[in-house]
N, C-alpha and C positions, 0 to 999 in steps of 0.2 A: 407447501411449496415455497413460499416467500422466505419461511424463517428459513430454509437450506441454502437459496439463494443470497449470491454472491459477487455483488456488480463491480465494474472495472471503473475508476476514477482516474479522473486526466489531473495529472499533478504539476509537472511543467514541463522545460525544455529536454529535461532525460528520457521522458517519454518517448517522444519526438524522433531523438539521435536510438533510443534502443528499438525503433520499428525501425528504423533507416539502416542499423545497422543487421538485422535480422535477416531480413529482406530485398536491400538494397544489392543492384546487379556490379555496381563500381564498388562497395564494402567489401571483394571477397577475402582479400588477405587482415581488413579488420575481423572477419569471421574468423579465420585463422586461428590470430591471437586471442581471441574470444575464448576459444572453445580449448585453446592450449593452457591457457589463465585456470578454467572450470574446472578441465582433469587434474592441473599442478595440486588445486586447491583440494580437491577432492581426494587426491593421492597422502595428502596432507592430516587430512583428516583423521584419515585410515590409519596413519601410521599413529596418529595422539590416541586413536580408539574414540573419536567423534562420534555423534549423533549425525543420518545426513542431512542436509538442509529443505524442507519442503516450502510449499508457497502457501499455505495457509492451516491454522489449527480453528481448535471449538473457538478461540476468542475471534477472531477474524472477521472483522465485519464488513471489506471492501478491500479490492486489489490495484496497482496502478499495476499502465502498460509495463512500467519498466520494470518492477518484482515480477510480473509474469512473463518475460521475455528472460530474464537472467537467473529464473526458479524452474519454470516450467518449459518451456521453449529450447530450453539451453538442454535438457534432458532428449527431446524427441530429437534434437539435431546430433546430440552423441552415440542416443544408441540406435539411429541410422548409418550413422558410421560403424558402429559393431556387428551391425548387420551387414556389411558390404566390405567391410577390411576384418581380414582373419587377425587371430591372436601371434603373436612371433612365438610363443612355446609350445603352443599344438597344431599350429595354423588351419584354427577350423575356425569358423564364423557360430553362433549361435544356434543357428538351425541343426548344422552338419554335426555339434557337440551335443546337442537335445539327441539327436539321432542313433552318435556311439554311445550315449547312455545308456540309453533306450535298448540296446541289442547287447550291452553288457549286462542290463540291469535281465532282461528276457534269460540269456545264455542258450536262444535257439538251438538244438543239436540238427535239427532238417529248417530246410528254406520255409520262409514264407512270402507270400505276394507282398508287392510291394505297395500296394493300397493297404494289407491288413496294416503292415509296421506303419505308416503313417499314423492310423487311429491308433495304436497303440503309442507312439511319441507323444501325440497331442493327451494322452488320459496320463501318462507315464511324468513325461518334464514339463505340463504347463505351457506346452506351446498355443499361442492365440494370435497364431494367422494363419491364410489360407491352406488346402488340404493341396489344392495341386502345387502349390509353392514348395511344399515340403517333401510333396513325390517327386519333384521334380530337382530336389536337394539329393532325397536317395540314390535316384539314376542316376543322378553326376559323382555319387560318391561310389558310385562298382564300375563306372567305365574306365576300359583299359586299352582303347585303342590307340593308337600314334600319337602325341599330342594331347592327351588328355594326362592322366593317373601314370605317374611309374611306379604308384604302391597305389592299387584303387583298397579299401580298406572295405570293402564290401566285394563281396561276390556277384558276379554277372550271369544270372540263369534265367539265360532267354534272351530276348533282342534289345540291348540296350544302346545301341547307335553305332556305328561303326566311326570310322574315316570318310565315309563316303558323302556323306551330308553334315560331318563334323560333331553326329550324338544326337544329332535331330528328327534321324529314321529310328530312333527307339520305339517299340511297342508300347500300347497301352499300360499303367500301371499294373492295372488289373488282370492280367493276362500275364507276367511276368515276375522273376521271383530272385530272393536274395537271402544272403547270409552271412555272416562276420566271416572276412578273410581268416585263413589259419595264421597270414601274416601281423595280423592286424591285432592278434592276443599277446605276440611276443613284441612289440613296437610300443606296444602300451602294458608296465607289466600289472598284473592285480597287485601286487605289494602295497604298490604307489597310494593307492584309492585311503588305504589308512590314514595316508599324511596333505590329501588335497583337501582344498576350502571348498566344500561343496554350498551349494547356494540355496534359499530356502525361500519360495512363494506361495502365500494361503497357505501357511502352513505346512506345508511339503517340502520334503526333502527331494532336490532335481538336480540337477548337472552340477560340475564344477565350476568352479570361475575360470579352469582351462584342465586339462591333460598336458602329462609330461611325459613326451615319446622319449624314446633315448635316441630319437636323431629330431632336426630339425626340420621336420616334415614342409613345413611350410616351403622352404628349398627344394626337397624330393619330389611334391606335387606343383609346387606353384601355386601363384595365386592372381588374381585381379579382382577388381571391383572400385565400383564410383560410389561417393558420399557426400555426405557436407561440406563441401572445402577442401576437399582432398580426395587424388584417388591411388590408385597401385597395382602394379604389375609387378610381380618378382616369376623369371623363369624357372624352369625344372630343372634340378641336377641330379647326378647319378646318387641313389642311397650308397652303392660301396665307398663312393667317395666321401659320399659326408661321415662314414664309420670311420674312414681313415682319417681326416679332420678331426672328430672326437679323441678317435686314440692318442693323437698328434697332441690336444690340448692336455690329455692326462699326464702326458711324460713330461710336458710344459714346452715344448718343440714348436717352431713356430709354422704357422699354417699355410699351405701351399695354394696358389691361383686356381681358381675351379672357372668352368666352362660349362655353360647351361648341355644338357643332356637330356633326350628325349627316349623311353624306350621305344626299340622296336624301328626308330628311325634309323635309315642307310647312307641317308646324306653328310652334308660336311657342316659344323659350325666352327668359325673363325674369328679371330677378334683377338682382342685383348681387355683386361679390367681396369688399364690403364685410365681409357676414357670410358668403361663401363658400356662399349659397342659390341654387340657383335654380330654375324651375316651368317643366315641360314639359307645352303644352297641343296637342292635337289639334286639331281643326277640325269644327266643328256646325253648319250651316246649317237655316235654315228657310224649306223651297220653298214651301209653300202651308200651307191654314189645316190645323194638328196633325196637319200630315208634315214631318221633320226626315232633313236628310243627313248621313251622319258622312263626313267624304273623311280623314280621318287621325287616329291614336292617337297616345299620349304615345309617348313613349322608349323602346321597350323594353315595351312593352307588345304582344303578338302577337296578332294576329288571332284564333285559334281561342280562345285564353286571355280574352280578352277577350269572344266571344261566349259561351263557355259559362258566365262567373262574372259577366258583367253583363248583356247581351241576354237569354237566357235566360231569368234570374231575373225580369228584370222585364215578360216574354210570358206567362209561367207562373204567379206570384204566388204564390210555394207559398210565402212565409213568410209567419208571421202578423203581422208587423208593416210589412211589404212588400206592399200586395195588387199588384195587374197591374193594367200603370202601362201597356204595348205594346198594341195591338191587332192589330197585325200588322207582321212587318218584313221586308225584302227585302237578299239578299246579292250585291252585283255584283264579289266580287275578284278581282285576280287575282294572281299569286305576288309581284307589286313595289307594289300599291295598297291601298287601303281604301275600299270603298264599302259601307257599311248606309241602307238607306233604313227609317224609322220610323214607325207611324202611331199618336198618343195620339186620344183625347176630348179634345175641344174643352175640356169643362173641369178635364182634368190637362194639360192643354197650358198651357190659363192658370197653372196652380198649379208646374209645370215653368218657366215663364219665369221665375214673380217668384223663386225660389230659386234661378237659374242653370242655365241648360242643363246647361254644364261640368260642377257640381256633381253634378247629377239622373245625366249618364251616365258619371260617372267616365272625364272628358276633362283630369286634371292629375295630375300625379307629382312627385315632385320630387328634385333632381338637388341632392347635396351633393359640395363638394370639403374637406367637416372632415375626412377619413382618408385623405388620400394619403400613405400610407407607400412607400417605394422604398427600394432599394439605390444606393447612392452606388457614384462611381468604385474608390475603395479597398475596398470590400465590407460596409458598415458602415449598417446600418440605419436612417433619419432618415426624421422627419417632415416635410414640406413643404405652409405656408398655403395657395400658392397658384400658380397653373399659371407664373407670373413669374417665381417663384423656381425652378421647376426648371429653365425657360428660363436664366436667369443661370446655375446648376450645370451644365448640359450646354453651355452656349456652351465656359468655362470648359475643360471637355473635349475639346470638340471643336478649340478655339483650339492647347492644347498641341499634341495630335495633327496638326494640319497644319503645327507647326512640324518636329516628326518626320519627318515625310513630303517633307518639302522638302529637309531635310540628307541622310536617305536616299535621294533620288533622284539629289540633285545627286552625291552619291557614287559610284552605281551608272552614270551618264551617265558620269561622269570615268574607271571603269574599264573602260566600254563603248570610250569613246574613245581609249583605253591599250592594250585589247586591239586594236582594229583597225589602229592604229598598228604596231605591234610585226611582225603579223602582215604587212602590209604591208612592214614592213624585211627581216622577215626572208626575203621573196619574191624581193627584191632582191636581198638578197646570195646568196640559192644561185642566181638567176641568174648572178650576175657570179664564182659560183665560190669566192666569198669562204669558205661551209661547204659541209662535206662530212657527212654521213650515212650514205652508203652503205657497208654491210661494215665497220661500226665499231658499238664497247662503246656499251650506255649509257650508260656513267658517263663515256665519252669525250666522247660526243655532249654530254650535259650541260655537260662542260667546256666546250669548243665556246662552247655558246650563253650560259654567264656568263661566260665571256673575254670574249665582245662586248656585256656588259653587257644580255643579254635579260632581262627582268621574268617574274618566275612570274606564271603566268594571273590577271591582273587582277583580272578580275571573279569567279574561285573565290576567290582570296582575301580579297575585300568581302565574299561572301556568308558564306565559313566565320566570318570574324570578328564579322556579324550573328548568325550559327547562335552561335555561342560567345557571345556576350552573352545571348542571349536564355534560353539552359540556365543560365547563371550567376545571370538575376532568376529563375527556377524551381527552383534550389538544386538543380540535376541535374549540375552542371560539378563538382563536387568527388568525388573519387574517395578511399577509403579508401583506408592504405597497403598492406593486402594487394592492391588493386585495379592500386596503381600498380607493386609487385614483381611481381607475375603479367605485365602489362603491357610491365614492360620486360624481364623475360626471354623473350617472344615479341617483341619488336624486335626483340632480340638472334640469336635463329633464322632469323627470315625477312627479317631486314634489310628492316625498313618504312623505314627513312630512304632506302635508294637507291628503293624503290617511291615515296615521297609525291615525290622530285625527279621523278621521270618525269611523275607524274599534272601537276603543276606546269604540265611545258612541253610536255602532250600538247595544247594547241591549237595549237602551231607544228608539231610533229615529227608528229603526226598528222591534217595536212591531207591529202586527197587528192592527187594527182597533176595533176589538169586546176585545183585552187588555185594553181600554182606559175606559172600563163601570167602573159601584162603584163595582160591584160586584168583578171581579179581582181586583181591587185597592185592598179589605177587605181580599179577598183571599191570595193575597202576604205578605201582613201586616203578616196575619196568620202563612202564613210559615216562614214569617221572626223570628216571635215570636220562633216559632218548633227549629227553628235552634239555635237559642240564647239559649233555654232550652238546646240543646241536647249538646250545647258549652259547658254549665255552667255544666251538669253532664260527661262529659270529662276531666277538669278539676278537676273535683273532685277526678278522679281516677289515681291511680300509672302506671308504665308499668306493675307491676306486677299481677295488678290485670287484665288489657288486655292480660298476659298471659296465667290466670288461665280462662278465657272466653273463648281463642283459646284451650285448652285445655282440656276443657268440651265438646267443638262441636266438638272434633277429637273424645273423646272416643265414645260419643253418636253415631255418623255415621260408626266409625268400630262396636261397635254393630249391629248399625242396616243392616250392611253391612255380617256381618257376621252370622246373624241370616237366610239371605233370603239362603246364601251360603248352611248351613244345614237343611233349609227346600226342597234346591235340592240334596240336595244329599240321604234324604229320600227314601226308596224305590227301590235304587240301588240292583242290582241281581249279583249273579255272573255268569260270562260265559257258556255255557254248552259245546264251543267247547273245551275248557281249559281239562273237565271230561271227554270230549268223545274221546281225545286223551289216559290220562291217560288209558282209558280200553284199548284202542288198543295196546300199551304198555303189560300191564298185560295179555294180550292175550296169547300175542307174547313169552310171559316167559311161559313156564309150567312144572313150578314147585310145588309140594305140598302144601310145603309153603305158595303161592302166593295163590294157590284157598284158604286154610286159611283165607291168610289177607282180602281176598275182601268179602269172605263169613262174617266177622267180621261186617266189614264196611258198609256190604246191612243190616243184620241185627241192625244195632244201628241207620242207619236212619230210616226203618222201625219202629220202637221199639218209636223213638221220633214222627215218623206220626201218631200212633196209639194213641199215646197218647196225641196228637191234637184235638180238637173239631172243626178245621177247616174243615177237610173234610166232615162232617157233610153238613155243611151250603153251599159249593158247592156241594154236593151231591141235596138239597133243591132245591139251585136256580136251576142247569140243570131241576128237574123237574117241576118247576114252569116253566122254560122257554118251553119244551116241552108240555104241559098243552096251555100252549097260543096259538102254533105253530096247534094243534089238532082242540081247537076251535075259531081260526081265520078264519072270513068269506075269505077274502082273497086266500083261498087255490085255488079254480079256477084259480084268475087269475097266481097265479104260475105257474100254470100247463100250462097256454095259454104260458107263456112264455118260459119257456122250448121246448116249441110244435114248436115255431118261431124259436128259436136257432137251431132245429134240421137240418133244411134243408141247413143253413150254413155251419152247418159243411160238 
C-alpha cells in the first residue's frame, strides 16, 4: 500500500493562491478564466495530435496542491460542466448522447421499459453514475408536452408527465416504456456515423464526441443547466423554422430573426432580438359580466403550480395585503389544456381591468436569450447573442461533416464495386480452370491469386484504414516500444503475416460452393455495375444537395409524425371529476349570487344541447338497440342465466 501511495507536498505561495482560487466564493470570474485557459489549451493540443496532460506517472513520487488543482481538479470542474451544458451541435449533454447511442446501437423495433434501457446504456456506453439519474434522463428525453420537447426523440408510451405538474406526475420507470422516435432516425442520418469521432473507454468503443443533426437541435429543444462558473438557458424554436435558416445559409442568403416557439402552445410570445427579451403571455377572456376564462399559461408555467400560488391565494385572501380578489372558480383540464373559469365582483372586476387582466392573474414571464452558453465543435465553452449565431456555428459544422461523408462514401462504393468485380473474375477463372484450390498450401493458394494480380479484400482494407485513422485522432494508434517488442515477438511465433494474407483474400477463397455457378458470377457483375452507377450519381452531387435530401426526409417524417399525434388526441374529453368538484365548491357557498351564476351556466349548456341534432340520433340508436334486445331469440337463454347466478349469490 505504501509503495502506491502518493502524498501531497506544500510547496509555496502557488499552492495557497490555487486552493483560493479553486474554491474561493469572490474567485468566481477567476474560475472563469481558469477553466477558459484549460479548454484553449486543450483545444490546442488536439489540433498538434498531443498526448493529454495527466497529474502523475510510474516515476511520481509526490504531488503539490497546485499540480493537483490545475491536473486534476481542473478536469472534475469541466466535465461537470459537460454534464450540465449540452453540446451546440447535437445539443445533448453526455447522458442524453450515452442514451441515443445506446438505442441506435440496440435498433429496438417494439418498446422497451424504461428501466431495461437504463441497464442496457450503463453495459452499452460506460455510463458510471446513478440508474435513477439516467431513467430520469430518458423521461425527459420522450416528453412532449407544452413546454418541454418540440422534437421529444424518444417515444412516450405510458405516463411520462404532462403539463400538469410540469413532467413530475410521470409513472414509475418500470411500469413505462419507450422507443426511438421515427423522427429521431431522420434528424440524425446513419451515414453520418461513418465520419464521427467516436470515443473509447477500457477499451470500448461508446458514444461520440457529439451527433450531427441536420438542424440545430439545441434551438428546437432548448436547453438549461448550472455548472462551474457558468450556466445557460437557450429557449425553443420552431424546427420548420430552423430548416428554413438552414436552407437560407446554403443559398448563402442572410438569416432572418427567430422567435422562441413552444409546440402545442396557444398563447402569444413578443419581444424582439434586439435586446434578446422576450414576454410569454397566456390567454384571459372575459365571457360575461366578472367571469373571466383562462384557456392558457405562459411558458413553462404548470397548471397545478400555477393554481396553487396564484388561483388559490386569490379565493382564499389569506394575505393581509392581498384580500380575495375570486369568488369562486372552476377547473375544466385536461393533461394537454388549460381551462380555469373565474368569478370577481363586479367591482374588483372593474378595478382588475383598469390594472390589466394579464397583470392581476399573472399571465406573463419572460423568456431571455442573455445566457446561452454552449460547447462548441472543439470542446471550448463560448457565449452566443443570439439563436443566428449558433445557426451560422452549426451550419459551419454541419457543412464540413457532409463534405466527409461524401469522400467516405464515395470511397466505400468504389471498394464495394472492387470487391464485386474481383469476386466476379475470380468465378470465372476457377470455372475455366485457370485456379486451382483444391489439396493446396495457403501460402500457395495465396500465390495463385497475386500471380493473377487479385486485390486484398477491398472494402476491409477501406474500413481498417478508416479504423486506423480514427485511433490515430484519439492518440490510441501509438504503441510503446515495449508494446511493439512484445508484439513482434508474437508475430514471430504464430506467424500473423501468413494469417493477415489469408483473412485478405478470404472473400474469394471463402465463398461457398453454390457462389461459383454462372449465375452469381452475372449476378455480381450486376451489382458491381449498381454500384459504379450509384458512384457515378454521387459524384455528381454537392454536399449541398445531400443536405437538401436530409432535409426533405426530416420534414416528411415530422409531418407524418405529427399527423398520427392529432389524430390521437382526437376525441379527448374533459374530466368530469374536475365539474364535480366545482359544484361541491358552489354548494358549499350559498350566496344569491352564486345560485345566479350556475343557474346561467346550466342554462347556456342546455340551450347549446338543444340546439344539437345529436341527441336525436342517440335517442334512435337506444331505440334501435332496445327493438333488438325485445326481438332477440336469445332472451331464454338470459333468463337461464340469471336463474344459475342466483343460487351463488
Amino acid at each position: 500500500m505504501l509503495r502506491h501511495r502518493i502524498p501531497f507536498k506544500y510547496r509555496d505561495e502557488d499552492d495557497d493562491s490555487a486552493i483560493e482560487l479553486a474554491f474561493s466564493k469572490k474567485k468566481i470570474e477567476d474560475r472563469k478564466d481558469w477553466l477558459t485557459k484549460w479548454m484553449e489549451d486543450r483545444k490546442r493540443r488536439r489540433e498538434r495530435g498531443d498526448m493529454d496532460i495527466y497529474l502523475y506517472d510510474k516515476d511520481t513520487r509526490s504531488v503539490t496542491f497546485s499540480e493537483f488543482i490545475n491536473k486534476e481538479l481542473v478536469l472534475f470542474s469541466n466535465t461537470d460542466n459537460e454534464r450540465s451544458i449540452p453540446s451546440l451541435v447535437d445539443g445533448l449533454k453526455p447522458g442524453q448522447r450515452k442514451v441515443l447511442f445506446t438505442c441506435f446501437k440496440r435498433a429496438d423495433k417494439k418498446e422497451v421499459k424504461v428501466a431495461q434501457l437504463a441497464g442496457a446504456v450503463g453495459e452499452m456506453s460506460a455510463y458510471h453514475h446513478g440508474e435513477q439519474s439516467l431513467m430520469s434522463t430518458i423521461v425527459n428525453l420522450a416528453q412532449n408536452y407544452v413546454g418541454s420537447n418540440n422534437i421529444n426523440l424518444l417515444m412516450p408510451i405510458g405516463q411520462f408527465g404532462t403539463r400538469l405538474q410540469g413532467g413530475k406526475d410521470n409513472a414509475s420507470p418500470r411500469y413505462i416504456f419507450t422507443q426511438l422516435n421515427p423522427v429521431t432516425k431522420t434528424l440524425f442520418p446513419p451515414s453520418d456515423e461513418n465520419v464521427l469521432r467516436f470515443l473509447y473507454e477500457e477499451n470500448q468503443r461508446i458514444e461520440p464526441e457529439w451527433y450531427c443533426p441536420v438542424i440545430p437541435t439545441v434551438l428546437a429543444n432548448g436547453a438549461e443547466g448550472i455548472g462551474t462558473g457558468w450556466s445557460t438557458v437557450v429557449p425553443n424554436y420552431n424546427p420548420r423554422e430552423l430548416v428554413d435558416q438552414m436552407r437560407r445559409l446554403i443559398k448563402g442568403e442572410p438569416l432572418q430573426p427567430m422567435i422562441p416557439w413552444y409546440k402545442g402552445f396557444t398563447g402569444e410570445i413578443v419581444g424582439s432580438n434586439n435586446n434578446g427579451k422576450f414576454e410569454s403571455r397566456g390567454i384571459i377572456n372575459v365571457i360575461e359580466n366578472g367571469t373571466v376564462e383562462i384557456t392558457e399559461l405562459p411558458v413553462k408555467t404548470w397548471t397545478q403550480t400555477y393554481k396553487e400560488k396564484i388561483i388559490e391565494p386569490m379565493f382564499d385572501g389569506s394575505e393581509k395585503n392581498k384580500p380575495q380578489l375570486l369568488q369562486d372558480y372552476k377547473e375544466y383540464h385536461t393533461d394537454t389544456t388549460v381551462h380555469f373559469i373565474c368569478r370577481l365582483k363586479p367591482d374588483d372586476m372593474e378595478k382588475a381591468e383598469q390594472k390589466g387582466l394579464y397583470d392581476v392573474f399573472s399571465l406573463k414571464s419572460s423568456i431571455n436569450t442573455s445566457n446561452m452558453f454552449l460547447f462548441d465543435a472543439a470542446g471550448c465553452l463560448r457565449k452566443f447573442e443570439t439563436p443566428e449565431q449558433i445557426c451560422q456555428e452549426f451550419f459551419d459544422c454541419r457543412k464540413e461533416l457532409y463534405k466527409k461523408r461524401k469522400a467516405y462514401l464515395e470511397g466505400m462504393l468504389q471498394a464495394q464495386s472492387n470487391q464485386l468485380s474481383e469476386k466476379a473474375r475470380f468465378i470465372m477463372m476457377k470455372i475455366n480452370g485457370q485456379i486451382h484450390i483444391e489439396n493446396k498450401r495457403k501460402s500457395a493458394i495465396i500465390e495463385q491469386l497475386q500471380k493473377n494480380k487479385f486485390k486484398p479484400d477491398p472494402v476491409k482494407q477501406w474500413k481498417d484504414e478508416q479504423k486506423r485513422k480514427e485511433l490515430e485522432v484519439c492518440g490510441e494508434a501509438n504503441l510503446t516500444e515495449d508494446e511493439e517488442e512484445d508484439e513482434a515477438e508474437e508475430n514471430e511465433a504464430v506467424n500473423v503475416e501468413l494469417e493477415k494474407k489469408v483473412s485478405d483474400y478470404d472473400y474469394l477463397v471463402g465463398m461457398a460452393i453454390w457462389k461459383l455457378s454462372m449465375e452469381d458470377k452475372d449476378k455480381l457483375l450486376a451489382e458491381s455495375e449498381a454500384k459504379k452507377r450509384e458512384l457515378n450519381i454521387l459524384k455528381g452531387k454537392e454536399w449541398f444537395d445531400l443536405y437538401e435530401e436530409d432535409l426533405k426526409t426530416f420534414l416528411d417524417a415530422l409531418d407524418a409524425q405529427e399527423e398520427k399525434e392529432k389524430e390521437a388526441n382526437v376525441g379527448k374529453i374533459k374530466p368530469k371529476m374536475k365539474m364535480e368538484k366545482a359544484k361541491k365548491r358552489q354548494v358549499k357557498d350559498d350566496s344569491d349570487s352564486d345560485s345566479d351564476f350556475i343557474v346561467k351556466k346550466k342554462e347556456k349548456r342546455r340551450q347549446i344541447i338543444d340546439d344539437d341534432d345529436e341527441p336525436e340520433v342517440v335517442i334512435k340508436k337506444k331505440e334501435k338497440r332496445r327493438q333488438i334486445i325485445e326481438d332477440d331469440d336469445d332472451d331464454d337463454f338470459v333468463i337461464t342465466n340469471k336463474k344459475k347466478k342466483q343460487p351463488n349469490k
